[in-house]
C-alpha beads as a LAMMPS data file, in Angstrom:
LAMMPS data file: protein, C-alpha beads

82 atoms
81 bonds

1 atom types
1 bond types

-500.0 500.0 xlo xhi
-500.0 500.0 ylo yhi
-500.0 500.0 zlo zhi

Masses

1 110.0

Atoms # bond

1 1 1 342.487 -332.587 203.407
2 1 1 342.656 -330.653 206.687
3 1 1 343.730 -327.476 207.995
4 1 1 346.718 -329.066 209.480
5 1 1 348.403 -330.684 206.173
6 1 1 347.911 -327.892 203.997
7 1 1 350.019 -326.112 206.924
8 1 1 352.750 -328.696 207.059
9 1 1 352.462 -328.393 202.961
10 1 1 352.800 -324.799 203.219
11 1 1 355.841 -325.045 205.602
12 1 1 357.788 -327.991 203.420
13 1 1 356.958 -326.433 200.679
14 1 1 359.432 -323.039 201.628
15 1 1 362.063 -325.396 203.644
16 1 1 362.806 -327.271 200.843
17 1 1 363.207 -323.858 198.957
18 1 1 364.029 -321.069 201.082
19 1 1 364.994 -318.530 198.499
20 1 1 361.214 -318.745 197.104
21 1 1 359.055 -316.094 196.808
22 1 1 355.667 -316.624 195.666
23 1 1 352.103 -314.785 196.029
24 1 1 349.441 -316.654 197.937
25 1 1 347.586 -317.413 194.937
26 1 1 351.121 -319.282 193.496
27 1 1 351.114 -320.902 196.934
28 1 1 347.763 -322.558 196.285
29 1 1 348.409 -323.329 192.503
30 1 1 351.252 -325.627 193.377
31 1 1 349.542 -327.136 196.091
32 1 1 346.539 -327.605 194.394
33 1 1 344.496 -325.515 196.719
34 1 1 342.205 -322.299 196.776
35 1 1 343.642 -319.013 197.393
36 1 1 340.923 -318.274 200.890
37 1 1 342.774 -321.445 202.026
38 1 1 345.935 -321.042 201.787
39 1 1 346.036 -317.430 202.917
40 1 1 344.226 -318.310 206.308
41 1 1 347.556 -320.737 206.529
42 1 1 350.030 -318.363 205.567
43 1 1 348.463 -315.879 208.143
44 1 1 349.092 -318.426 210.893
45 1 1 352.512 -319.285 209.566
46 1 1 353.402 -315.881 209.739
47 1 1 351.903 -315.228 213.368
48 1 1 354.314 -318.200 213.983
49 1 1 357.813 -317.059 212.486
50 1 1 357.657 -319.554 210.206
51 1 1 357.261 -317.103 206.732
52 1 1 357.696 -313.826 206.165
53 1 1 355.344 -311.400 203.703
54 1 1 356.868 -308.652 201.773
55 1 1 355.508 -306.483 198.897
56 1 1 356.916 -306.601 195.417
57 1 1 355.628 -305.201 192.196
58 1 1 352.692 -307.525 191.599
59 1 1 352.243 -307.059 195.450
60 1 1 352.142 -309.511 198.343
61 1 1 354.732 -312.204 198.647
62 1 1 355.870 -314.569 200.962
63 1 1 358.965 -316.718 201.630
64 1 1 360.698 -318.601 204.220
65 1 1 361.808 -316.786 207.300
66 1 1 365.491 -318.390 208.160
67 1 1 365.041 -319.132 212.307
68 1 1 367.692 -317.039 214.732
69 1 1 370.570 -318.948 215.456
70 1 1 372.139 -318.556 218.675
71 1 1 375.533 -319.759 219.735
72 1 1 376.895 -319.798 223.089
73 1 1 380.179 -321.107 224.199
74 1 1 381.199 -321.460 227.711
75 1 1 384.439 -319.684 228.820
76 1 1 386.777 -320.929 231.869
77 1 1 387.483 -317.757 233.434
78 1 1 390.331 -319.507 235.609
79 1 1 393.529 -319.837 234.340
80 1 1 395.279 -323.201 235.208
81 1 1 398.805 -323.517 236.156
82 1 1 400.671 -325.820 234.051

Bonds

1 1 1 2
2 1 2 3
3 1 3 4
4 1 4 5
5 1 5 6
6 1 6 7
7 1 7 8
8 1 8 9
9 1 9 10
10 1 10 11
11 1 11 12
12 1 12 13
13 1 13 14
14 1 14 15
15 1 15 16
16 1 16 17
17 1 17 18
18 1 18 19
19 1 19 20
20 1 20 21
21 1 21 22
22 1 22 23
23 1 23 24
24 1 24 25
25 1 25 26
26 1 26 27
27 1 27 28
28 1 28 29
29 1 29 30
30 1 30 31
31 1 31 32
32 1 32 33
33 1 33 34
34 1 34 35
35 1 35 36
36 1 36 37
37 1 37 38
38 1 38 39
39 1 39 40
40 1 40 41
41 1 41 42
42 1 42 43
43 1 43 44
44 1 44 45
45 1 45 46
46 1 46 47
47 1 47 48
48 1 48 49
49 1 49 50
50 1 50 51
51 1 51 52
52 1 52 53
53 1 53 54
54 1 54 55
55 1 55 56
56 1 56 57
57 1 57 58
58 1 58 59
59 1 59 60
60 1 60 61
61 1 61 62
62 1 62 63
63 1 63 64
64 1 64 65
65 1 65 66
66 1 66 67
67 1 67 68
68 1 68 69
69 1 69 70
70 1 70 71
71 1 71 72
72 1 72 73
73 1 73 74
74 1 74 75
75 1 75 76
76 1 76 77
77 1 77 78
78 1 78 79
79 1 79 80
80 1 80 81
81 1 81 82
């Protein structure tokens, strides 16, 4: 398998659980894939916003960086006679 599906993989993989947290070497145990791999993926998923790495005790992690959500509502600044 390519470059490309063990990115999309990758990605699916932390939508589908966005509270997970898991080394790169847990990464490439569940997907069945070597840990050189799967952290040249995560390093482009992270260049793209996609994940997030953070240190814990056992040291690098990564999980699922929720996107920015931006809301804009249009306001009438005229007032209308009734």
């Amino acid at each position: 398998m390519g470059k490309k599906n063990l990115q999309l993989e990758c990605m699916f993989l932390f939508q589908a659980n966005p509270k997970l947290k898991l080394s790169a070497n847990e990464i490439g145990t569940k997907l069945g894939r070597n840990n050189e791999e799967v952290q040249q993926i995560l390093e482009i998923l992270i260049h793209q916003g996609i994940i997030e790495q953070s240190k814990d005790a056992d040291g690098a992690v990564f999980c699922y960086k929720e996107p920015a959500t931006i809301v804009e509502f249009g306001v009438n600044n005229k007032l209308e006679k009734l």
